[in-house]
Residue, then its C-alpha position, 0 to 999 in steps of 0.5 A: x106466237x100470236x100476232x099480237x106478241x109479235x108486234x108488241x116484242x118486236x117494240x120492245x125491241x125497238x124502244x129497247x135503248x129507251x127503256x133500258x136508258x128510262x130503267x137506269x135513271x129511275x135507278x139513280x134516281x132512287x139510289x141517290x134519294x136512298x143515299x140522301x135519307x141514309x145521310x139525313x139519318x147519319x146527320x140527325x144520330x151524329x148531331x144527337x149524340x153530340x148533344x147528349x154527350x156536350x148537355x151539362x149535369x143536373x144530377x147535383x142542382x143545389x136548391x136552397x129551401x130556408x124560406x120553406x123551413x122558416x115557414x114550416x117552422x113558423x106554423x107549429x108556434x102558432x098552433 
């Protein structure tokens, strides 16, 4: 081995409990920001479906056209 792969292993083994400390916090780290955006998704799908399921029916919207059929009616006597 080189000299220079033995002194960069031997601070490696040195600043070992550092890294090792370092690597398990960037891992909670991005475990927890994973578990905040899987529950954000959870929140927005649960809060859709209850908003499709509660929105009201406008399937049978009842629209009252006697003021279009008076005036419909109303241009053939003029012709």
């Amino acid at each position: 081995m080189s000299q220079e792969k033995v002194d960069r292993y031997k601070e490696q083994k040195a600043n070992r409990k550092e890294i090792i400390k370092k690597e398990k916090q960037e891992k909670a780290v991005r475990r927890g920001i994973g578990i905040l955006v899987a529950a954000v998704c959870v929140v927005w799908l649960g809060y859709s479906v209850v908003d499709w399921v509660n929105r009201p029916d406008t399937s049978q919207a009842q629209i009252n056209l006697d003021a279009y059929y008076d005036y419909v009616n109303g241009m053939g006597g003029e012709g």
